[in-house]
C-alpha positions in Angstrom: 116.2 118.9 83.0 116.2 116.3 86.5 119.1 115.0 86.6 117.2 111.3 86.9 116.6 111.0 83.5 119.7 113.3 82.0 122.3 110.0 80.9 119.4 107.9 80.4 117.1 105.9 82.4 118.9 103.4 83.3 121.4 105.7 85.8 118.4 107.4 87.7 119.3 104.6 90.5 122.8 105.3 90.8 122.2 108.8 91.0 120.2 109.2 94.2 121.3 111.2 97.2 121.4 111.2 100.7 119.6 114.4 100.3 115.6 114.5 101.6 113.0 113.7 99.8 109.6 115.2 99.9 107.8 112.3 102.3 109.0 110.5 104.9 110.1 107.1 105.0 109.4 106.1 108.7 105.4 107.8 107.8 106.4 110.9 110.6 104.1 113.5 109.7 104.7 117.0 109.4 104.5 119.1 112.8 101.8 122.1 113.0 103.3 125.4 111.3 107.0 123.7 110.7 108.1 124.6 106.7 107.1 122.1 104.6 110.3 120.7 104.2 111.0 119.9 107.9 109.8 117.4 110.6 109.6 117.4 113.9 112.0 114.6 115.1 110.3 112.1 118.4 113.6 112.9 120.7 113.2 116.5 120.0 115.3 118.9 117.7 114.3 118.7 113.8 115.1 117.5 110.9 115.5 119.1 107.2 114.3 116.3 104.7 115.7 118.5 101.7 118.8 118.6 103.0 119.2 115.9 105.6 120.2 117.9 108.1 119.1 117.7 111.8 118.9 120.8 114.2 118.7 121.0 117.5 116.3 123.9 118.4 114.2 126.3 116.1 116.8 129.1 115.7 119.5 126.3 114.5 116.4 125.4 112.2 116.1 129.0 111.3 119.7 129.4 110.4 119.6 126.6 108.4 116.9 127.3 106.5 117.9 130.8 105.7 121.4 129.2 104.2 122.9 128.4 100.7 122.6 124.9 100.9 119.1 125.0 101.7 118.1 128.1 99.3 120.3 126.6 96.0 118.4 123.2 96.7 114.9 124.8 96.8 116.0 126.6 93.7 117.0 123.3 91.6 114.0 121.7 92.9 111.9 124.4 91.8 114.2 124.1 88.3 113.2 120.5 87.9 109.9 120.8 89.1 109.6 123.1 86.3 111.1 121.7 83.4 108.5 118.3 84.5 105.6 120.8 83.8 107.4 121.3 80.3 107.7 117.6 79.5 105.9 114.9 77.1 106.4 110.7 78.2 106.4 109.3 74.3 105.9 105.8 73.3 105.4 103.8 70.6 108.0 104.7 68.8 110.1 102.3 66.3 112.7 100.9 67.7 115.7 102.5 66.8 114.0 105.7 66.0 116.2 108.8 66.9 116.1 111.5 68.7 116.1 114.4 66.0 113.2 112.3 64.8 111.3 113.0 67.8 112.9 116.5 68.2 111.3 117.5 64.8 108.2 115.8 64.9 107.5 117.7 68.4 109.2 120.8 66.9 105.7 121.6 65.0 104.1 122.1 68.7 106.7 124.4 69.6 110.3 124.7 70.1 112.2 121.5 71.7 114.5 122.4 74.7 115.9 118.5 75.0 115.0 114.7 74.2 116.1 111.9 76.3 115.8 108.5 75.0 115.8 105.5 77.1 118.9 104.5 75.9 119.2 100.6 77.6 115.9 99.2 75.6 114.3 102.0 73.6 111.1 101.9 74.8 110.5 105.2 75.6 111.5 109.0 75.4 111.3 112.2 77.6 110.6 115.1 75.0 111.1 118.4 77.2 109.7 121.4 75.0 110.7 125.2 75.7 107.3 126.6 77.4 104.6 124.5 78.8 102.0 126.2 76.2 103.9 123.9 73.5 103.0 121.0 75.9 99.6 121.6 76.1 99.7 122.1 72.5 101.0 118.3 71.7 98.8 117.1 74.4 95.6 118.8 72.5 96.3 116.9 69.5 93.6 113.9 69.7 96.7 111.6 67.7 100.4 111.4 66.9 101.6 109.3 64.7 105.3 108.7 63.4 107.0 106.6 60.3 103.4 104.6 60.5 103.5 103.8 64.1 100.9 105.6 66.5 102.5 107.6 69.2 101.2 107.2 73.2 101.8 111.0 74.4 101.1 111.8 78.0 102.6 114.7 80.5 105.5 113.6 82.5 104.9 112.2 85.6 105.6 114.6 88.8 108.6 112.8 90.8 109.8 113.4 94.3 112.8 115.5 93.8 116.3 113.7 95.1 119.8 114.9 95.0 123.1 114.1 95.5 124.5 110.4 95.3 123.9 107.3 96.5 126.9 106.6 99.1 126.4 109.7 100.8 124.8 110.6 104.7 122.3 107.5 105.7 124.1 105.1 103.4 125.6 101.8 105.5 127.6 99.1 104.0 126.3 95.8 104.1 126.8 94.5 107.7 129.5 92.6 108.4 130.1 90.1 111.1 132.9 91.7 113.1 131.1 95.0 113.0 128.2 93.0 114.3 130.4 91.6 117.1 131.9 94.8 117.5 128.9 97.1 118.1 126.5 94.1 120.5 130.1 93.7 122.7 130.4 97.6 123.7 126.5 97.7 124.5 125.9 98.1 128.6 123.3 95.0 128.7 121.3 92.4 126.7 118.5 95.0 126.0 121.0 97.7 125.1 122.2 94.6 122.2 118.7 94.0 120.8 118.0 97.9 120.6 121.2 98.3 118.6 120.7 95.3 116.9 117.6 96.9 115.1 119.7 99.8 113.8 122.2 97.4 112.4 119.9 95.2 110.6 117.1 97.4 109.2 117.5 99.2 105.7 119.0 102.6 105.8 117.4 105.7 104.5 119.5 105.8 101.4 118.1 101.6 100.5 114.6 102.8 101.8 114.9 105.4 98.5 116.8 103.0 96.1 113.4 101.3 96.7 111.0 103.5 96.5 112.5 105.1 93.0 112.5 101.6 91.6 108.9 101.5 92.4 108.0 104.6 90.6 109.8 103.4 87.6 107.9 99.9 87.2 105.0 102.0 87.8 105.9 104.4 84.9 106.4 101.6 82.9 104.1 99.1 83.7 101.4 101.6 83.0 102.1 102.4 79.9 101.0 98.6 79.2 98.5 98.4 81.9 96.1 101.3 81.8 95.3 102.1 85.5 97.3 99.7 87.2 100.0 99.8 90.4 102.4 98.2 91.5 102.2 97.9 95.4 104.7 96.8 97.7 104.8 94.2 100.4 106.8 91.8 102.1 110.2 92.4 104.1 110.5 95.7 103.0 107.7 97.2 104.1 106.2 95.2 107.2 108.7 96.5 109.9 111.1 94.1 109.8 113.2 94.3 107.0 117.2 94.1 106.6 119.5 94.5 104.8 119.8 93.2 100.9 116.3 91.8 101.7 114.1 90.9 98.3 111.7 93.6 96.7 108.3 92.0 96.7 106.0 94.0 94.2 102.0 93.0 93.3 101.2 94.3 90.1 97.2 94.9 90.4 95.5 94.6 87.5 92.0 94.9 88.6 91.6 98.7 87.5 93.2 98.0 84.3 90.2 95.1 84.2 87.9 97.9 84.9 89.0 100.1 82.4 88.9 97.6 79.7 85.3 96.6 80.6 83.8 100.5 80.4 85.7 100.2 77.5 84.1 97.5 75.6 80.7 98.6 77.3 81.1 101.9 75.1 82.9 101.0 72.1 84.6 104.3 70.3 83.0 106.3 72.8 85.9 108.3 72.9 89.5 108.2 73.0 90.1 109.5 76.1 89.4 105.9 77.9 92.8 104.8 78.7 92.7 101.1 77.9 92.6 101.7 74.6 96.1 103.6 74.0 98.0 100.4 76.0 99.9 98.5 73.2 98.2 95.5 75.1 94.6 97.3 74.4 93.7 94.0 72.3 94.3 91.6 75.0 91.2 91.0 77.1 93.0 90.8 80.5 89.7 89.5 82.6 89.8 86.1 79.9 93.4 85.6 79.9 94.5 82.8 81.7 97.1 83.9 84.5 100.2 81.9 83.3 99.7 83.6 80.0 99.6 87.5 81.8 102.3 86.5 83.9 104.8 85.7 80.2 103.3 89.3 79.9 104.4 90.9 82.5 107.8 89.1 82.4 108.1 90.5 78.4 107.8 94.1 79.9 110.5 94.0 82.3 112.6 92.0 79.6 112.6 94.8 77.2 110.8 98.0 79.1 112.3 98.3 82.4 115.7 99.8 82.2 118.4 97.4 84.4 116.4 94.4 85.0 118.0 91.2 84.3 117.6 87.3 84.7 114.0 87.5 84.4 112.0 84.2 84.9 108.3 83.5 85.1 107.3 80.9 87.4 104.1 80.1 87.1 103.9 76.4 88.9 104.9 77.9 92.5 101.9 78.5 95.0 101.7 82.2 94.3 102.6 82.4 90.5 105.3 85.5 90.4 107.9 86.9 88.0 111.4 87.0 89.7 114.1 89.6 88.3 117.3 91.3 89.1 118.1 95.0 89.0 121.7 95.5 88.0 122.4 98.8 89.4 120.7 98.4 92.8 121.7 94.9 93.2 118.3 94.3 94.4 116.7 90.8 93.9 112.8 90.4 93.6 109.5 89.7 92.1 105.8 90.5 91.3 103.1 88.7 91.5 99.6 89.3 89.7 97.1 87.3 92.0 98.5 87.8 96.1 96.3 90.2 97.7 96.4 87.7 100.7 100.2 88.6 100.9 99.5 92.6 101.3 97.2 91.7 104.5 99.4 89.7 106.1 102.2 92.9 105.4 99.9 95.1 107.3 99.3 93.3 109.9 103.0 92.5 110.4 103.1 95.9 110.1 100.5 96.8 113.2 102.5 94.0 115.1 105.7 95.9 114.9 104.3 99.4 115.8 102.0 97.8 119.2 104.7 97.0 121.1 108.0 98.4 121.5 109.4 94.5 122.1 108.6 93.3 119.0 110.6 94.1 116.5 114.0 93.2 118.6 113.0 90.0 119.4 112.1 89.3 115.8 115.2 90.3 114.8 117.0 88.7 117.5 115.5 85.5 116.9 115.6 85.3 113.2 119.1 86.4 113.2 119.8 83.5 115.7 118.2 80.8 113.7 120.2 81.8 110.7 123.5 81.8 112.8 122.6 78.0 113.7 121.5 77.0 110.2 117.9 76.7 110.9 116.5 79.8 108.5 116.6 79.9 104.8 115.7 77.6 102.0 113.7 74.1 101.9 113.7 72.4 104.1 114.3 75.3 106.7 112.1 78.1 108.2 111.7 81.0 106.7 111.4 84.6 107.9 107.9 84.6 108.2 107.5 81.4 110.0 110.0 82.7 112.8 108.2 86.3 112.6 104.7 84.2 113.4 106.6 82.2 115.7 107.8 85.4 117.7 104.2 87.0 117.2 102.7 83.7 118.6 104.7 83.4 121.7 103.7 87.4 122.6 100.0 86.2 122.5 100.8 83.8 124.9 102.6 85.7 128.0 100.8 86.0 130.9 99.3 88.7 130.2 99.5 89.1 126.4 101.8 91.5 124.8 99.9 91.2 122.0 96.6 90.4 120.3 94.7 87.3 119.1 93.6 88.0 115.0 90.2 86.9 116.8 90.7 90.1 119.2 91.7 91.9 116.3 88.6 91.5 114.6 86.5 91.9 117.3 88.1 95.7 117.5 88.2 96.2 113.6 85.8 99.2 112.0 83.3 98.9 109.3 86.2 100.9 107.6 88.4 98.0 107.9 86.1 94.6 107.2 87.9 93.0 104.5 87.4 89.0 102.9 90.0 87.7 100.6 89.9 84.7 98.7 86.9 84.1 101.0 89.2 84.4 104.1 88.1 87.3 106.9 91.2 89.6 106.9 89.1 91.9 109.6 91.9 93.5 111.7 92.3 97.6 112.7 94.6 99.5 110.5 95.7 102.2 112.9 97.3 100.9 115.8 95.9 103.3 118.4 93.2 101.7 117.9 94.8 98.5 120.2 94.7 98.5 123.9 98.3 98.6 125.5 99.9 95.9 126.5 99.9 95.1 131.0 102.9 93.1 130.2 106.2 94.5 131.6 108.6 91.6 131.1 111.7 92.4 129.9 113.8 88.7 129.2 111.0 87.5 126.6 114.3 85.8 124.2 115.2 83.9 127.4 111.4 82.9 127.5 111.2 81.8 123.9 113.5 79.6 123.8 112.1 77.9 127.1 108.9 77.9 126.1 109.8 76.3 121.9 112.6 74.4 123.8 110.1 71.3 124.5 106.5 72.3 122.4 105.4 69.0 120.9 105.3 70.9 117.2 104.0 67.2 115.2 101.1 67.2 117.6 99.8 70.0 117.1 98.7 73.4 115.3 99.9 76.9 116.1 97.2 79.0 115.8 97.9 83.1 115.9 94.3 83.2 115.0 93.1 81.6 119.0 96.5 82.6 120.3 97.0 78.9 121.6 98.1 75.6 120.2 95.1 73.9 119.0 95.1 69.7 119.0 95.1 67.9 115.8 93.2 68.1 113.7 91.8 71.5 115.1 88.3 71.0 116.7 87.3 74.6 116.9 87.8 75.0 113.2 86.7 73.0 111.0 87.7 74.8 107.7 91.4 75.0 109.5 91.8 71.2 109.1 89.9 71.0 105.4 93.5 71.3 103.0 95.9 71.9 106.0 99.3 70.1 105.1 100.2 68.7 108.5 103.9 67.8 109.3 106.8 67.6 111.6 105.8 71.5 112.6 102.3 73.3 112.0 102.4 76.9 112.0 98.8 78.4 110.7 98.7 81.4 108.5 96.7 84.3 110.8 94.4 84.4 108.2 94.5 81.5 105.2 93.7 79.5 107.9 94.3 76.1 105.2 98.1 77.2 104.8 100.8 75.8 106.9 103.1 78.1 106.7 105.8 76.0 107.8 104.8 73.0 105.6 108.5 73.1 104.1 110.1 72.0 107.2 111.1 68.6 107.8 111.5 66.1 110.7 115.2 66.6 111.5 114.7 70.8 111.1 112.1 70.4 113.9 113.5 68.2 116.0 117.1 70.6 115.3 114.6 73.5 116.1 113.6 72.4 119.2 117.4 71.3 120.3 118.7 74.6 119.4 116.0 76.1 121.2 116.9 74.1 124.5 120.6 75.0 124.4 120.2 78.8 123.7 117.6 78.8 127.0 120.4 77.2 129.3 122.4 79.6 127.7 120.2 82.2 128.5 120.9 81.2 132.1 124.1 82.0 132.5 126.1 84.2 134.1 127.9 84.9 130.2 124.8 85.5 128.5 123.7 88.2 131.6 126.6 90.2 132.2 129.1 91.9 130.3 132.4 90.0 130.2 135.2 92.4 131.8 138.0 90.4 130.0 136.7 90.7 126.3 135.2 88.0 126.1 132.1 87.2 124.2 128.8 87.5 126.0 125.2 88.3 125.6 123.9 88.0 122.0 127.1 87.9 120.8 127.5 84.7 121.7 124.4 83.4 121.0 124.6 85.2 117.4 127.6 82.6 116.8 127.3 79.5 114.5 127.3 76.3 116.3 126.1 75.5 119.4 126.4 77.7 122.6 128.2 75.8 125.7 127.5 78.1 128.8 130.6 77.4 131.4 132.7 76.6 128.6 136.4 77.7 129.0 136.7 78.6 125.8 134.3 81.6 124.4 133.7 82.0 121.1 134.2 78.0 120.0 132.6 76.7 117.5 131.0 72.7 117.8 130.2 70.2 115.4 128.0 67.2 116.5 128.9 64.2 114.8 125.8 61.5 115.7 126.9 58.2 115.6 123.4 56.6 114.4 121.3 54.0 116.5 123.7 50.5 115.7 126.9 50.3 117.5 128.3 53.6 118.4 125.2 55.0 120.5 125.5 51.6 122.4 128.9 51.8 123.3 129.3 55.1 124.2 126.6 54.8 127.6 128.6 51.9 128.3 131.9 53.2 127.8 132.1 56.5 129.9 133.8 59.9 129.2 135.6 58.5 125.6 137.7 55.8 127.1 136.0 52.9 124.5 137.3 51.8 121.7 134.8 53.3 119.8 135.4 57.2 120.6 139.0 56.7 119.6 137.9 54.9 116.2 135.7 58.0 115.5 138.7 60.6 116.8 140.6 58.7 114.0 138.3 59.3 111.7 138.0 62.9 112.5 142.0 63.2 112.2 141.7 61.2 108.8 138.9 63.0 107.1 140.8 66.8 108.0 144.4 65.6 107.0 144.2 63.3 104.4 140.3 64.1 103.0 140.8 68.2 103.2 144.6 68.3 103.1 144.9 70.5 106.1 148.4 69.6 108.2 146.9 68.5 111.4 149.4 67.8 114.5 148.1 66.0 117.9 147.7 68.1 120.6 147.4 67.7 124.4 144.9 68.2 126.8 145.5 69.9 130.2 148.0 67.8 132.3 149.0 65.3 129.1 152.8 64.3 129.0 154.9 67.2 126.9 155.7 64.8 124.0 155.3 66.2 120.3 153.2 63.4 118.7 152.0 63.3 115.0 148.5 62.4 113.9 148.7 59.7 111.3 146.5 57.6 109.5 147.8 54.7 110.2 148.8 54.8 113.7 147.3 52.3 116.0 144.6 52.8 118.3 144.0 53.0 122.3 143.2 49.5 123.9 140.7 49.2 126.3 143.3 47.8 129.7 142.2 47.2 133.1 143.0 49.9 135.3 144.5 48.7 139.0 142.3 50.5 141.9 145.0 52.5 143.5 146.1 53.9 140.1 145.5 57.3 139.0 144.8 57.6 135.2 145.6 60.6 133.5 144.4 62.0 130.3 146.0 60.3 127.3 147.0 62.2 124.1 145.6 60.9 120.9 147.6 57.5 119.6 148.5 56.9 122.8 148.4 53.6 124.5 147.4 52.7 127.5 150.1 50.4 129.5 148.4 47.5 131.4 149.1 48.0 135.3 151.0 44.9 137.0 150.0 43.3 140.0 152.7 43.3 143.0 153.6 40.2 142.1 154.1 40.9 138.6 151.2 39.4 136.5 149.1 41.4 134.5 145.1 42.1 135.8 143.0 40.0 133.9 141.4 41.1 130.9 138.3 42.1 132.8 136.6 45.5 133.2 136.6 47.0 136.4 134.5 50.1 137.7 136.2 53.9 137.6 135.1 56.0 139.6 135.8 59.9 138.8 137.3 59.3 135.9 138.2 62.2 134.3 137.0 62.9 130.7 139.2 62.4 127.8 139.7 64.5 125.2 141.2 64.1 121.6 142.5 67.4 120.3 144.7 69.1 117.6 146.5 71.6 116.1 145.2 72.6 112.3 146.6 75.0 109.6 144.3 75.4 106.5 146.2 75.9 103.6 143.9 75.9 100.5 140.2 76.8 99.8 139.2 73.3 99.7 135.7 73.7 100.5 135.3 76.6 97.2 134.0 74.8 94.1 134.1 71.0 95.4 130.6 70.2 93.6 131.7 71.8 90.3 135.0 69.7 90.3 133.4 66.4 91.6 131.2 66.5 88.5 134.3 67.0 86.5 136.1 64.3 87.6 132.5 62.3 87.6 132.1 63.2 83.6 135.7 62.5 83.0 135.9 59.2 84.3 132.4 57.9 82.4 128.6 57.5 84.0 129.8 55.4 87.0 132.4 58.0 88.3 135.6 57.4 89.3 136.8 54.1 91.0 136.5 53.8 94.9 134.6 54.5 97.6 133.1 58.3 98.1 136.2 59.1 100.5 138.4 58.3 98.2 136.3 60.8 95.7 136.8 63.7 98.1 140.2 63.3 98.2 140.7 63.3 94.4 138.2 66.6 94.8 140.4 68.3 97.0 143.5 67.5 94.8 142.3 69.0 92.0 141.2 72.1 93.8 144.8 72.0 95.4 146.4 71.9 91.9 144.6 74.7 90.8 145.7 77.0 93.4 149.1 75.8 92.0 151.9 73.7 92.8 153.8 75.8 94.8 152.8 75.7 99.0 151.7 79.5 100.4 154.0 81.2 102.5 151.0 81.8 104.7 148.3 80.3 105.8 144.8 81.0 105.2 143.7 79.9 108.6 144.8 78.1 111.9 142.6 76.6 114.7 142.6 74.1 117.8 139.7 71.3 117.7 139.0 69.0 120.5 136.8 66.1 120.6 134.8 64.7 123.0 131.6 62.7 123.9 128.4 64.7 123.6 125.9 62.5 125.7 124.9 59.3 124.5 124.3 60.5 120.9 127.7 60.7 119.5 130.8 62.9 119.5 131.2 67.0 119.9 134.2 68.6 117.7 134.9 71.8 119.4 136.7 74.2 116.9 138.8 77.7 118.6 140.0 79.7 115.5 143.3 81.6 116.0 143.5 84.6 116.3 140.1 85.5 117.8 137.1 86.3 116.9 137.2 84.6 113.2 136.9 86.5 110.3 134.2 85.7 107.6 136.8 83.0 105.9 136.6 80.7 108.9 132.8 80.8 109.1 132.5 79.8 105.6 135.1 77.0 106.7 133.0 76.1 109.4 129.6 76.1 107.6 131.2 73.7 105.5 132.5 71.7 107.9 128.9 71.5 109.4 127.6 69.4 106.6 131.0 67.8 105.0 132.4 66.7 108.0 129.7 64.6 109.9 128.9 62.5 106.4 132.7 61.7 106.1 133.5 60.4 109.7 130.5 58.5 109.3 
């Protein structure tokens, strides 16, 4: 018997190979009078899907197919293919009915090779009888029925045959940011980095089966319930863009189960043959069933049917109503919805994006990969993948000439064949990409290009519409059912075909404005000599740079630096600061204090004042209380040089010996000043602080404990210290320099260098929570 169901169900996704399936999961087809277990690969050379094995001319291919490997796998598919033909699917059981039970009920139809129960929830069994005449036998009888409960008996359903282990040839591990940084810093040139970006990102062929096999086994189960129904993929992993550990998004259509249950009610008793009438849910009348009612359904089946799924959770308030679940052995996160349709257009039309142009897909990659670096992708109140994928799409209808289509164009070229209207919406577009006319457009620095060209869009003022390929005024004069329920807001992004949806109606004021910032810095990035060419020294360049969180600082001496802006508000700080030039106020030094305070005495890390280029060699510690620069007068034939922090700055004497007056004078080419220092992280202090704080909230009654919020965050980072334990490590968990300095007129840049370089994954968690933590404080 298939080794997929021999251990039980609930192993068949741990069991899967490296080894070929029978279809192909980049949609190749088969070349003219090739075996039917081998493609024809696009470079040349072939490929054997049974055996994953690649050859590079047909007598390699010949040799290949003519050996063990390849005969003893033909032989256990044609094993398994033929103990299928001998099997019974059996439901309806009792729960906790045995397998002898079902081995001698069956046993009058013939004699019983194996039964395999579905050992995780029961729900089912796989009866495998000795010759398929007993099958057809069982399957003859018009009813089965067991210890009072009627038995569903149906053939076993035909599977793609898979072998080996998951683990094995295409399998990647999860991608990690040094291997990242690793892989874009040997590439030749910035194209070279978005082509290899692609292969790093995108499933492998091993998650492209974990998939797939999880798909066939809702289906199994689901239509046991369902009569007639399928469950249909969409979303990330299927529209050409997908990565790694990406969500499975499944529709479960119900409309030919609808169907079935209508023909059925039409002929009452007709016959027993109908389908809808076997389902254990043949008494509930699907088409009158309100949908929050069928979606507690559907999340009942996957509770207690579908081996391996855990935390399942209807959620029927959200836009699109879904069921979202976890699948233990995959690790895969997901969740099916009953009423999306919409969603499975917009897939395939992502889909006919990606496969148009050869550009497309890096770019989307590279962008959305970028705005997740900087903290601008993921949850509310932040853009999500398919905002930046229309963003990206967008932009490509608007080079000069296009690189791609308008949906209006689209239409225009779409077949009777392909004339669809959902939800009242025309979702007209052609479904086979030859279909397009190629693309005149031969640029080649299009991420350059869309940053400039999002770098200053006025987003509040008006609509992107991928439907015109142009940004339409507010409200939209061409369309008048685009206005009618469009949520405007800080940053209008129209769905290409739910023309009332804004897709980017999540985002808020300070993620656009951020947007647009980030977008500005990464173009004058772009510029640069470092983002061009390949560093000779080993430094970071290129993407790689660009890929890193914080913002990017073309001609910086440092590569690879992290920054922090810490906005000083509109009362007091912003004010000084254009009067006070290059940090030599009072008020930068305040703020550098603050800095110093909030890392040493807030987060416990041992900070030590550094110096900048050319300060006096003097060892000077940073402390909390020590006393801050004072504005002096500066004599006009003296030369100031940079000051270390705490320092103060001596009054110059006249030749006679008085002091200048207390009076401002004008500096010319003053250098900038710079705070800086030395850090050593000792503990984890930024693991856990929200489940502690409420801790010490709970313990110290409803109004929390005494003191200001600082004061809070130091008791938080106490009690994480303590328990770590008393004792102080021998080593520390990380070390880097920080320097501050004035960023504009807005407030102050912290500029973070780990040591040693590049960072490892425990510094970037640091620093993302130093992003958010750190700015709040000094404030």
């Amino acid at each position: 018997m298939c080794d997929w169901w021999r251990g039980g169900t609930s192993r068949c996704l741990t069991q899967v190979g490296s080894s070929g399936l029978p279809f192909s999961a980049n949609g190749r087809p088969l070349a003219a009078g090739l075996h039917p277990d081998v493609e024809a690969l696009p470079r040349g050379g072939f490929r054997c899907r049974l055996c994953q094995v690649s050859a590079a001319n047909r007598p390699s291919l010949t040799e290949h197919l003519r050996g063990k490997k390849h005969q003893r796998l033909r032989s256990l598919r044609a094993e398994r293919r033929a103990q299928e033909e001998r099997s019974l699917f059996v439901s309806g059981f009792a729960r906790g009915t045995s397998g002898e039970e079902l081995c001698e009920y069956f046993g009058a139809f013939g004699e019983v090779a194996a039964v395999v129960m579905d050992k995780e929830k029961g729900a089912y069994a796989i009866v495998e009888l000795q010759d398929a005449a007993s099958r057809e036998r069982a399957l003859a009888e018009p009813q089965h029925s067991l210890a009072g409960h009627r038995l569903r008996v149906r053939p076993r359903e035909q599977k793609s045959f898979a072998y080996g282990t998951v683990g094995r040839g295409g399998h990647r591990d999860p991608l990690s940011p040094g291997r990242l940084e690793q892989a874009l810093w040997q590439a030749s040139d910035v194209d070279s980095q978005m082509s290899q970006l692609v292969g790093l990102l995108e499933l492998s062929e091993d998650e492209r089966r974990v998939r797939h096999l999880l798909v066939t086994l809702f289906q199994e189960v689901f239509t046991e319930f369902f009569p007639g129904c399928a469950i249909v993929p969409f979303g990330s992993s299927v529209n050409g863009f997908d990565t790694h550990g990406c969500d499975l998004d499944l529709l479960l259509d119900l409309e030919p189960t609808k169907s079935l249950q209508a023909s059925s009610q039409a002929a009452p008793r007709a016959g027993s043959g109908s389908g809808a009438e076997d389902s254990i849910l043949s008494d509930i009348d699907l088409a009158a069933t309100p949908a929050p009612e069928v979606l507690e359904l559907v999340a009942t089946v996957l509770r207690r049917c579908v081996p391996g799924v855990r935390r399942v959770r209807a959620v029927p308030t959200a836009r699109r109503p879904v069921v979202k679940f976890c699948h233990k052995q995959s690790g895969l996160a997901g969740d099916i919805s009953i009423d999306n349709r919409l969603a499975l257009l917009n897939t395939r039309f992502l889909q006919l994006c990606a496969e148009a142009d050869e550009r497309v897909r890096p770019l989307v990659y590279a962008v959305r990969l970028w705005a997740k670096q900087q903290g601008l992708a993921g949850e509310r109140p932040l853009l999500n993948n398919y905002a930046l994928t229309l963003l990206v799409l967008f932009f490509l209808q608007t080079r000069s000439p296009p690189v791609l289509p308008t949906v209006a164009r689209l239409r225009d070229l779409a077949g009777d064949e392909d004339r669809t209207v959902v939800c009242g919406w025309d979702c007209s577009f052609p479904r086979d990409v030859a279909l397009l006319e190629p693309s005149t457009n031969t640029e080649s620095s299009l991420l350059a290009e869309f940053f400039h060209t999002f770098g200053d869009f006025d987003f509040p003022g008006q609509v992107i519409s991928l439907q015109e390929g142009r940004a339409l005024p507010l409200p939209p004069p061409a369309l008048p059912e685009a206005s009618e329920g469009l949520k405007l807001g800080p940053l209008n992004l129209q769905d290409p075909f739910e023309l009332s949806h804004n897709v980017a109606a999540n985002v808020n004021e300070k993620t656009a404005s951020r947007f647009g910032r980030c977008c500005r810095d990464a173009a004058k990035y772009c510029r640069s000599l470092q983002y061009r060419q390949k560093s000779s020294k080993g430094r970071a360049w290129g993407l790689t740079r660009l890929f890193q969180p914080g913002a990017v600082e073309p001609g910086a001496g440092n590569a690879g630096a992290f920054l922090i802006s810490i906005p000083l508000g509109s009362t007091g700080g912003s004010e000084q600061l254009s009067q006070e030039p290059r940090g030599r106020g009072l008020w930068f030094w305040e703020v550098c204090a603050a800095i110093g305070f909030v890392l040493r005495d807030v987060l416990k890390c041992s900070c030590t004042a550094g110096k900048p280029p050319g300060a006096p060699r003097e060892e000077l510690r940073l402390s909390g209380d020590s006393a801050l620069p004072e504005e002096q007068p500066v004599a006009p034939d003296m030369e100031e040089g940079p000051l270390a922090v705490g320092c103060k700055r001596h009054a110059p004497e006249t030749p006679n010996g008085t002091e200048f007056p207390g009076v401002k004078r004008p500096r010319m080419n003053v250098p900038e000043e710079t705070a800086n220092w030395s850090c050593t992280v000792w503990h984890r202090v930024w693991t856990g602080r929200r489940r502690v704080r409420r801790q010490l909230q709970h313990s110290d009654g409803p109004e929390g404990p005494d003191g200001d919020e600082l004061e809070l965050e130091q008791k938080v980072s106490e009690a994480i210290v303590q328990q770590e334990g008393t004792g102080h490590p021998a080593e520390p968990l990380l070390r880097f320099e920080a320097s501050a300095r004035v960023g504009g007129t807005r407030g102050v840049l912290l500029r973070l260098l780990p040591s040693p370089a590049p960072p490892g994954p425990l510094f970037r968690d640091f620093f993302h929570f130093l992003q958010s933590f750190l700015p709040t404080a000094v404030r």
